[in-house]
C-alpha positions as a LaTeX table, in Angstrom:
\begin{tabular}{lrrr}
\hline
Residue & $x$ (\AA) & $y$ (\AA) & $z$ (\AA) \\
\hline
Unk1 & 6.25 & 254.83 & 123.25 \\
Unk2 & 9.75 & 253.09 & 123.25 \\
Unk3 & 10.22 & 250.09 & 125.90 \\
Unk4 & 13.08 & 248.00 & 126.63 \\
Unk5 & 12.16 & 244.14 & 126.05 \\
Unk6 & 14.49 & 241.73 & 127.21 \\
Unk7 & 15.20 & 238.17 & 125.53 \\
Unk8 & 16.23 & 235.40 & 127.51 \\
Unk9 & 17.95 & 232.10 & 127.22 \\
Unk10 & 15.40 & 229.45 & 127.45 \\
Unk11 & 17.57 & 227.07 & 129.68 \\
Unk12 & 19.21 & 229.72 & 132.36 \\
Unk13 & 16.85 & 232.84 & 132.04 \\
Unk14 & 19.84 & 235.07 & 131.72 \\
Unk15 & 19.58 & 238.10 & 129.35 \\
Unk16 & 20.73 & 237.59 & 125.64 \\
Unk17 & 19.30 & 240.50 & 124.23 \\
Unk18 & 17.70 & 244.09 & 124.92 \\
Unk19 & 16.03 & 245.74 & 122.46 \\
Unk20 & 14.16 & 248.81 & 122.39 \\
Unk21 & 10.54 & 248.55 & 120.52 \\
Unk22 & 8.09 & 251.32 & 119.88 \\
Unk23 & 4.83 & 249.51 & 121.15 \\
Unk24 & 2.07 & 250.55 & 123.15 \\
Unk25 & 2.29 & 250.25 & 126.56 \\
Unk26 & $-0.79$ & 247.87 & 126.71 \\
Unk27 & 0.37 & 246.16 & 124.10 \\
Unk28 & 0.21 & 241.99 & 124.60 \\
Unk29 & 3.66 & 239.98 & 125.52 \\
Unk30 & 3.42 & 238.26 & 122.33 \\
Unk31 & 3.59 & 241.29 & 120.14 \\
Unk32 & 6.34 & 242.56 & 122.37 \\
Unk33 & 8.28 & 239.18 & 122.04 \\
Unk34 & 7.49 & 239.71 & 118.60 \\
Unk35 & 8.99 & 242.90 & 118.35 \\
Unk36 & 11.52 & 242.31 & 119.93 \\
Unk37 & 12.73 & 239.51 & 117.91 \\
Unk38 & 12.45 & 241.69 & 115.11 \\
Unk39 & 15.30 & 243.73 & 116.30 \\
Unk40 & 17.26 & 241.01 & 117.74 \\
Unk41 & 17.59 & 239.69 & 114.26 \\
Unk42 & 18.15 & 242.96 & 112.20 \\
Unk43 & 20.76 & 243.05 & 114.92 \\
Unk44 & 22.46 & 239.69 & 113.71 \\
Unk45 & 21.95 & 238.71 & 117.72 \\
Unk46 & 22.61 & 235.67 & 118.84 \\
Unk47 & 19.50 & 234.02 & 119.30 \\
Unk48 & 20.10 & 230.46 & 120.11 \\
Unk49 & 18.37 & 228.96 & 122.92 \\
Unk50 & 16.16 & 232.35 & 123.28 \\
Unk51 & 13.05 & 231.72 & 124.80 \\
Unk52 & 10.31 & 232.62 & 121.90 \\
Unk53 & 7.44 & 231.24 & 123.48 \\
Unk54 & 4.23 & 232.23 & 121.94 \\
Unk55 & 5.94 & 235.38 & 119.93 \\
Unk56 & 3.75 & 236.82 & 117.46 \\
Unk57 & 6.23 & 236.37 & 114.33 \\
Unk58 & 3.80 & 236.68 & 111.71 \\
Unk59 & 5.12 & 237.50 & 108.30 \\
Unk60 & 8.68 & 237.71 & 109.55 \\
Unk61 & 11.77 & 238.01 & 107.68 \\
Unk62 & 13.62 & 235.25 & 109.89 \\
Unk63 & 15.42 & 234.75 & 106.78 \\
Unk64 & 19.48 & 232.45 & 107.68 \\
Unk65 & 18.19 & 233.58 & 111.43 \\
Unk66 & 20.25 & 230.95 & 114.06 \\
Unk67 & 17.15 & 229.89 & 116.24 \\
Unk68 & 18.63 & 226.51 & 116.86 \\
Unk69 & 17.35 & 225.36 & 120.67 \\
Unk70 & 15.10 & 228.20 & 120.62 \\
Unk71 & 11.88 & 227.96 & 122.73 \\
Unk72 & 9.57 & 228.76 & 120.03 \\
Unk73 & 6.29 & 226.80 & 121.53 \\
Unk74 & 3.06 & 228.29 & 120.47 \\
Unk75 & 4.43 & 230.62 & 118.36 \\
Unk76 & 2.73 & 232.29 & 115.41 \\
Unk77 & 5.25 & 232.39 & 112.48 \\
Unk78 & 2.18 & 232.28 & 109.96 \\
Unk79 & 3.62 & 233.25 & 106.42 \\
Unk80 & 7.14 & 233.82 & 107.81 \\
Unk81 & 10.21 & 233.46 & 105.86 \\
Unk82 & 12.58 & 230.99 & 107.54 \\
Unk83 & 14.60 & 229.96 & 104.37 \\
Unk84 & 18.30 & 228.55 & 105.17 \\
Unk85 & 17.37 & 229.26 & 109.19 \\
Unk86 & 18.23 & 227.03 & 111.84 \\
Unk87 & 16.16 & 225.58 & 114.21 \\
Unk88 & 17.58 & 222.46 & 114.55 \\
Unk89 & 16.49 & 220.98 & 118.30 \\
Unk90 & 14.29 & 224.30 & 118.96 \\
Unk91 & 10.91 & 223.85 & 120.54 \\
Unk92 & 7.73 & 224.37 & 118.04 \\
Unk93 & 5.30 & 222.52 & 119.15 \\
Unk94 & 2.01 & 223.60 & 118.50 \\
Unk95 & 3.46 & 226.72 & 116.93 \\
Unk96 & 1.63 & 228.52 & 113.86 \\
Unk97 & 3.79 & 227.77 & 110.93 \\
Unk98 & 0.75 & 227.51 & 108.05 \\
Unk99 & 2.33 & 229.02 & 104.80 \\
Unk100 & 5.64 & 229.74 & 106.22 \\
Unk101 & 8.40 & 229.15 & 103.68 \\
Unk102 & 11.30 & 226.60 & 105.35 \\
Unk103 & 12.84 & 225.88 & 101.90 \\
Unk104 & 16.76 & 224.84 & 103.33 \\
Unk105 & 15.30 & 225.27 & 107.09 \\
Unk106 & 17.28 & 223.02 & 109.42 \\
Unk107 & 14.84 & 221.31 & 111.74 \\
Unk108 & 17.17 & 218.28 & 112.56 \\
Unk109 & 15.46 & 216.88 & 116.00 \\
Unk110 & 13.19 & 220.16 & 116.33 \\
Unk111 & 9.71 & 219.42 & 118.07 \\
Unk112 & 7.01 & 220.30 & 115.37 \\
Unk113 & 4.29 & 217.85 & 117.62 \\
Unk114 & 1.01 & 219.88 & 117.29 \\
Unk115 & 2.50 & 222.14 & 115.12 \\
Unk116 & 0.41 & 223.78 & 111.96 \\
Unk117 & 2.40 & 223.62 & 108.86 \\
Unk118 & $-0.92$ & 223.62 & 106.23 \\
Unk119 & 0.73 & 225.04 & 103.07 \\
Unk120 & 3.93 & 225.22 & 104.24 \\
Unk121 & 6.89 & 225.34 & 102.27 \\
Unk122 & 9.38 & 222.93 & 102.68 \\
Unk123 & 11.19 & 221.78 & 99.85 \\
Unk124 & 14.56 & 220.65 & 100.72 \\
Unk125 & 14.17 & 221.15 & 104.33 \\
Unk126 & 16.14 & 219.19 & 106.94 \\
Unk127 & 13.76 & 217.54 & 109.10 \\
Unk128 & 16.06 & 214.62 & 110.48 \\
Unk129 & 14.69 & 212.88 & 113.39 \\
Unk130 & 11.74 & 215.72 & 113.93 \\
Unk131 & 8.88 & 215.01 & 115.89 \\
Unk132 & 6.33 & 215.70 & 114.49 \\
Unk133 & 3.55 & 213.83 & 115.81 \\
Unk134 & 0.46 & 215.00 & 115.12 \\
Unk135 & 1.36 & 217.82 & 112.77 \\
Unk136 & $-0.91$ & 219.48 & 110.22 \\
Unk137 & 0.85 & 219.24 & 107.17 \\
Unk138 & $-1.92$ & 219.21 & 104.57 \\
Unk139 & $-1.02$ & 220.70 & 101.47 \\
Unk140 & 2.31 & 221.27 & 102.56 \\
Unk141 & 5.30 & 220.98 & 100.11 \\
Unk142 & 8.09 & 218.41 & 101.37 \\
Unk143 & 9.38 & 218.06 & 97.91 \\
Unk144 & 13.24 & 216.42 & 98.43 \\
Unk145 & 12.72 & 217.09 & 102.14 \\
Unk146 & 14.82 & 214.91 & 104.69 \\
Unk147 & 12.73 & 213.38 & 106.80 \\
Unk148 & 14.68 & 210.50 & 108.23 \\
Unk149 & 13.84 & 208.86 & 110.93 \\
Unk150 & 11.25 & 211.85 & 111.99 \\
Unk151 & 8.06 & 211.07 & 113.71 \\
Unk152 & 5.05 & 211.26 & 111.49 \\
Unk153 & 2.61 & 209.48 & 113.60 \\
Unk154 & $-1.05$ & 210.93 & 113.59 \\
Unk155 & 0.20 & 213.63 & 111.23 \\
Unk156 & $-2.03$ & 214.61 & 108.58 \\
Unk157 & $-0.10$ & 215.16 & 105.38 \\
Unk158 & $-3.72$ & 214.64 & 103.19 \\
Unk159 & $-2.76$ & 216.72 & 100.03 \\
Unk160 & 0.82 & 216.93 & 100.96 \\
Unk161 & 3.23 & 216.73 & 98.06 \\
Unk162 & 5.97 & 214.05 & 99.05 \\
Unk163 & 7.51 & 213.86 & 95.77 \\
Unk164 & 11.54 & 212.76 & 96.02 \\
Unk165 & 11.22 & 213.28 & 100.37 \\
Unk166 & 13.71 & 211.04 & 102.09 \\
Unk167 & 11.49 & 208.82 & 104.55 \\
Unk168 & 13.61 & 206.30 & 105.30 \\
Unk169 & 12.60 & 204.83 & 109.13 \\
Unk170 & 10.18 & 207.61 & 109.67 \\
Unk171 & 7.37 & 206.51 & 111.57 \\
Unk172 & 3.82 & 207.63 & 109.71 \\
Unk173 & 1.88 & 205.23 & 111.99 \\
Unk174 & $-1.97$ & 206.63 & 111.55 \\
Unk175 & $-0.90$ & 209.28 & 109.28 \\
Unk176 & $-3.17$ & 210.55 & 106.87 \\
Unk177 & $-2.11$ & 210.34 & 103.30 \\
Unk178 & $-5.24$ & 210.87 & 101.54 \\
Unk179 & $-4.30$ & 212.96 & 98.49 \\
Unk180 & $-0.68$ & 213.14 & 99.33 \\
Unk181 & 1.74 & 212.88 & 96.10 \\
Unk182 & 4.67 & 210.95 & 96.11 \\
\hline
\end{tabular}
């Protein structure tokens, strides 16, 4: 059955975007959000500052998508493609982001705290003054990745590869390096 799903903006709860998605009408919020999304983007919409929170995004082509500011907490973009997107300042923390690839992703100042990026791809990706405290990053590739002044306290990059990443003044207070390459 086709429903109308609104977007909103994260900071004024206006409408930025209406899309119609064939779901069932039972069907959870997140897979509606999900949907949604879906459209939004095939749509070119713009999608800063939407409020994403806990969307079901696995596997998504968010390919060059503009999330920047986006409320994207608790998410699950599990094996999504997020090359060249921007999500610079957006809200992911504790978000599902294992095996994603962010190869180019902006994530200047984005909130990754509690965030699961296990086997992530991130080679190249901008990650200037992140936060992400806490992060699961094992196994994840940060290969020539900016990560500036980001927050890598408690963050467990065991088995991380590190090789050519920019760390100057980030903090990796109690991080776990075990295995990491650099």
């Amino acid at each position: 059955m086709k429903n109308a799903h609104n977007i909103t903006d994260r900071f004024t709860g206006s409408v930025i975007f209406t899309a119609e998605i064939q779901v069932a009408d039972d069907a959870p919020e997140a897979l509606r959000l999900g949907a949604a999304t879906a459209v939004a983007i095939a749509a070119k919409a713009d999608l800063r500052h939407a409020d994403l929170r806990g969307a079901n995004l696995r596997g998504a082509n968010l390919r060059g998508a503009d999330l920047s500011g986006a409320d994207l907490r608790e998410a699950d973009l599990s094996g999504a493609d997020l090359r060249h997107a921007d999500l610079s300042d957006a809200d992911l923390s504790g978000a599902d982001l294992r095996r994603a690839d962010l190869r180019h992703a902006d994530l200047r100042h984005a909130d990754l705290s509690d965030a699961d990026l296990s086997g992530a791809d991130l080679r190249e990706a901008y990650l200037r003054g992140a936060d992400l405290r806490r992060a699961d990053l094992r196994h994840a590739d940060l290969r020539h990745a900016d990560l500036r002044h980001a927050d890598l306290s408690d963050a467990d990059l065991s088995g991380a590869d590190l090789r050519e990443a920019y760390l100057r003044g980030a903090d990796l207070r109690g991080a776990n390096l075990r295995g990491a390459k650099s």
